[in-house]
Each structure stands twice: as C-alpha cells, then as structure tokens.
C-alpha positions in Angstrom: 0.0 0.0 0.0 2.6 2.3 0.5 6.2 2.7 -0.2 9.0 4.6 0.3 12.4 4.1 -1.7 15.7 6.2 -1.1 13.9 9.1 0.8 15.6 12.0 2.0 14.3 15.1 3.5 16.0 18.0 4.5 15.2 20.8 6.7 17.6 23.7 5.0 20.9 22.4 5.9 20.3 19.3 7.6 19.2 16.1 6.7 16.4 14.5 8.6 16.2 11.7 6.1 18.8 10.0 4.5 17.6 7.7 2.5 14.9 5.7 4.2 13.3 2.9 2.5 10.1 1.3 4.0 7.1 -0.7 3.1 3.7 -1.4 4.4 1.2 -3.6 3.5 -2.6 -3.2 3.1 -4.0 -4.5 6.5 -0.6 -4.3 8.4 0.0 -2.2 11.7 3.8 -1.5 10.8 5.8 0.4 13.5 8.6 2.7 13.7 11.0 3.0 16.8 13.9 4.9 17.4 14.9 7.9 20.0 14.4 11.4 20.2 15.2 13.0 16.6 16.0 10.3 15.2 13.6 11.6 12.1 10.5 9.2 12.9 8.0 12.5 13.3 10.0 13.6 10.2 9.2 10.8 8.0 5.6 11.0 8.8 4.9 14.6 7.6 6.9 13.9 4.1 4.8 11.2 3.4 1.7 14.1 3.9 3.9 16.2 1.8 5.5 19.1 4.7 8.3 18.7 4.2 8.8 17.6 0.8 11.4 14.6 -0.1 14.1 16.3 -1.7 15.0 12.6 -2.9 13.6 9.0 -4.0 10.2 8.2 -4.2 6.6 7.3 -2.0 4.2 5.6 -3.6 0.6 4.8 -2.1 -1.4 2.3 -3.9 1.0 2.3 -6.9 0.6 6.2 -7.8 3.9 8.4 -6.8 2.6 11.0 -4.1 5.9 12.5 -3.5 5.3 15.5 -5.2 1.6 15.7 -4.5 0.2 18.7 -2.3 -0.9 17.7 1.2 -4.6 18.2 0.8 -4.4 15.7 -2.5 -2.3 13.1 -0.3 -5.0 13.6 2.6 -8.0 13.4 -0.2 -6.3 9.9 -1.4 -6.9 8.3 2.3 -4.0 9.3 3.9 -4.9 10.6 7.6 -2.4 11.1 10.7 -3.1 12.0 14.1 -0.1 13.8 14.6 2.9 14.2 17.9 1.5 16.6 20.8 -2.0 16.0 19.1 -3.2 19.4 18.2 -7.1 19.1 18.4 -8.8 22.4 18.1 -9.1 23.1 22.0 -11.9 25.8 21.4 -13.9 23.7 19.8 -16.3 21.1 21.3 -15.6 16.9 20.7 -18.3 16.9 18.3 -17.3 20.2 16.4 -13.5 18.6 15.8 -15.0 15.8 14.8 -16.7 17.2 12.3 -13.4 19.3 10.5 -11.9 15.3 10.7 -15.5 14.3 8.0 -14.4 16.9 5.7 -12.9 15.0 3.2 -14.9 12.0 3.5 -19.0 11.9 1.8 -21.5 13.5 4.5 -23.8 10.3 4.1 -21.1 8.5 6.2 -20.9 10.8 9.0 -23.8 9.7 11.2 -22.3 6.2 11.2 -18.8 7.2 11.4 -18.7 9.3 14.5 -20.9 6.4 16.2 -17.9 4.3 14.9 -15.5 6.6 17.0 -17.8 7.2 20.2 -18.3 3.2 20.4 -14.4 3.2 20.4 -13.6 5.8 22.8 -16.8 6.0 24.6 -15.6 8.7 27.2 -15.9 11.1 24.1 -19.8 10.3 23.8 -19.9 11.4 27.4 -17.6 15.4 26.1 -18.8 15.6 22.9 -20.6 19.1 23.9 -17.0 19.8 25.5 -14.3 22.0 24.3 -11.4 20.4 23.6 -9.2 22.1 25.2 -10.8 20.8 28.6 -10.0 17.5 28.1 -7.6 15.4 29.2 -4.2 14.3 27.6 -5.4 11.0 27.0 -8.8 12.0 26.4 -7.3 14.8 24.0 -5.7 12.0 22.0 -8.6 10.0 21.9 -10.2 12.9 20.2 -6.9 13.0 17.8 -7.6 9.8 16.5 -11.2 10.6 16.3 -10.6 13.1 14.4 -8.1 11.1 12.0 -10.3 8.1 11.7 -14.0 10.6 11.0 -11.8 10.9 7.2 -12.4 7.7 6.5 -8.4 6.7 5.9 -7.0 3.7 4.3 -3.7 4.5 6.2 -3.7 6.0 9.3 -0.3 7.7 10.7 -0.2 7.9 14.2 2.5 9.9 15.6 3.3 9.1 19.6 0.1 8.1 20.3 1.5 6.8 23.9 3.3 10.4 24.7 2.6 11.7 27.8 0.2 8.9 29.0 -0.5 7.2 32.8 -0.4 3.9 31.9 -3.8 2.7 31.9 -4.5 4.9 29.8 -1.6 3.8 27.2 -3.0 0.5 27.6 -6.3 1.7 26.1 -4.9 3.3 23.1 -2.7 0.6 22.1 -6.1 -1.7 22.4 -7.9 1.1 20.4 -5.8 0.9 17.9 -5.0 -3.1 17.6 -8.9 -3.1 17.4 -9.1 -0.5 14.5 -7.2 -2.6 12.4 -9.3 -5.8 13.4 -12.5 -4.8 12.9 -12.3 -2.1 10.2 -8.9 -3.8 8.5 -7.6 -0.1 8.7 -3.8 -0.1 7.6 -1.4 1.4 10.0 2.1 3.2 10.2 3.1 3.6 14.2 5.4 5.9 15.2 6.0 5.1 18.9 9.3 5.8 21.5 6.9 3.2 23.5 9.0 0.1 22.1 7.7 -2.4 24.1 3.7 -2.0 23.8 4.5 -0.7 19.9 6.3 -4.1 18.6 4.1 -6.0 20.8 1.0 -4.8 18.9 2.8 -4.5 15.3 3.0 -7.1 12.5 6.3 -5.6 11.5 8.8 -2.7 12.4 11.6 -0.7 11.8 14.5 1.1 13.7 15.5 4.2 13.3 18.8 6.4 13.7 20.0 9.4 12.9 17.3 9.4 9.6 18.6 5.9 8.8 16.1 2.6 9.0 19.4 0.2 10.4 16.7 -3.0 11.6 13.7 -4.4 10.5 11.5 -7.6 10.7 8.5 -8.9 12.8 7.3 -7.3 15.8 7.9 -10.5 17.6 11.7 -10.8 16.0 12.8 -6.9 17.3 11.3 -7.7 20.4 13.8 -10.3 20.9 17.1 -8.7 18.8 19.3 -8.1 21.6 20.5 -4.8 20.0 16.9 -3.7 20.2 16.4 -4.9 23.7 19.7 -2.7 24.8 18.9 0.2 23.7 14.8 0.3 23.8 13.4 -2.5 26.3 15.7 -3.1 29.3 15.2 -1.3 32.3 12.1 0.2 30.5 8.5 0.5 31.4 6.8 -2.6 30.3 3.7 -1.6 32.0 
C-alpha cells in the first residue's frame, strides 16, 4: 500500500532523512521506533507532503505522491493524528470531529462518529466539550477521532503513547489493535513506547540518525538483543 524508496528530507541544511526505504502492506500495523530525533515524526509529515522529499520516491497504492500537495495526499486516504495531538481546543468533541469528515462523503458521518464514540466512549460522554478541557489521553482519543471521521486507508499515528498514565496507554494501544481488526484499517506507528508498539505491530523498523538500520517482525525486534539494549531493558513494560 505504500512505499517509500531512497527518501531523504531536508530541513535547510540538515538532513532529517537520508535515505529511508520502508514498506507497508494493506492490513498491516507496521511500526517505527527509534529515539528522540532520530527523524520518525519527520518521515511521517513527508509522506503528507511538509516537508517535501528532496530525494527518491513514495508511492501509495501504486501512484507516486511524492510531489503531491498535502490536501491531494490527505484526499487519497492518507490521515495522521499527529505528535502533541493538536485538536482544536476551542472547539467542542463533536465540532473537531466534524473538521476530521471533511474530506470524506457527509452520508457517512452519522455512522462514522458512532464508529468513534463506540471506540472511545468517554468522548460520547464530552462531545458538547471544548477540547481544550479534556484530558491528555482523552485529547488523543479525540486526535484519533478526528483522524479516523476521514475515513483513511492508512492511518499515521504519531506518539500516540506520549505523555500517558499507563492505563490509559494500555487503552490506546487496544484502540488501535482493534481499528485494524475490525475495520482492517492499515497502520504506520510511530512510537518511543517500544515495548507495547512491537508488541501490537505485524512488523517494524528502527530508526537512527534518519537511517532505518533494523527491521523484521514485531515478535523478532522484540527479541534482537540490540533492540532490547537500547529500547526495552530497564524500560517500562507496563
């Protein structure tokens, strides 16, 4: 479904990317690990098109995107719910929701926001509550909401885990492992979580310094002793 091939991306000067090649298949959850700057948030917002690659190629569904504007990239089924999740905090539940059914056809919308209040139910209970009231883990319930109220075929999620007690991590990561049972929704996970991330993920990738240096099965990163050094030991597992 999507596919990146020799990407790099630059922010003036410096390169974030240098040249990171990736795949994910229709129906997978597919992660991405690696430490702070290490250009996962980076490769997320080139595939939406800010910043642009400055070299190789991304394909989704066959057709190159990598030149495509962000609204065309978004209007082809691409959604993300992006790092620090920047829901419209003046805004009520219901009214964010509703910028997230913009691209998609109206006749969904009654369905789809029951969709996303049977998921996170707590936002059935704030949907006549500004946003910015909410909670951090309630706020990136709402981010996903938002994300998911498009109607993607791939759905970005950008540190979904950031900032969260752990129970309510643990609700996310189920959230999302549900998404892609039930609706078969295709998913690219970036995650400093390493642990509950390549425990939920088909595949994944490590990243340094813009470089993808490991890759394989969730359940073969989780026990690469490199991986385990420098992500899992003396981590929180909770």
């Amino acid at each position: 479904m999507l596919n990146l091939q020799g990407v790099h991306t630059f922010y003036g000067p410096i390169e974030a990317l240098r040249g990171v090649t990736l795949d994910v298949a229709k129906g997978e959850i597919v992660t991405l690990i690696g430490a702070n700057g290490a250009g996962k948030s980076t490769l997320l917002m080139t595939i939406c098109g800010r910043p642009r690659a400055a070299e190789g190629s991304i394909r989704f569904d066959g057709e190159d995107i990598t030149r495509e504007e962000t609204f065309s990239i978004i209007r082809r089924g691409i959604a993300q719910a992006p790092e620090g999740r920047r829901i419209f905090a003046r805004l009520t539940v219901f009214e964010n929701l509703q910028i997230g059914a913009t691209v998609a056809d109206p006749g969904h919308f009654a369905s789809d926001i029951e969709k996303v209040f049977t998921l996170f139910p707590i936002l059935r209970k704030r949907r006549d509550q500004r946003g910015g009231t909410l909670s951090g883990g309630e706020q990136q319930m709402l981010s996903i909401g938002r994300a998911l109220m498009g109607r993607p075929r791939l759905l970005l999620l950008d540190e979904p885990s950031l900032g969260l007690a752990p129970m309510i991590v643990k609700q996310i990561f189920a959230a999302i492992a549900e998404i892609n049972r039930a609706q078969g929704l295709t998913v690219l996970l970036v995650e400093q979580n390493a642990y509950h991330a390549l425990r939920l993920a088909h595949r994944g990738y490590v990243m340094q310094t813009g470089r993808i240096v490991l890759s394989g099965s969730g359940a073969e990163l989780l026990a690469n002793p490199e991986v385990r050094a420098a992500y899992l030991e003396g981590g929180v597992h909770a």
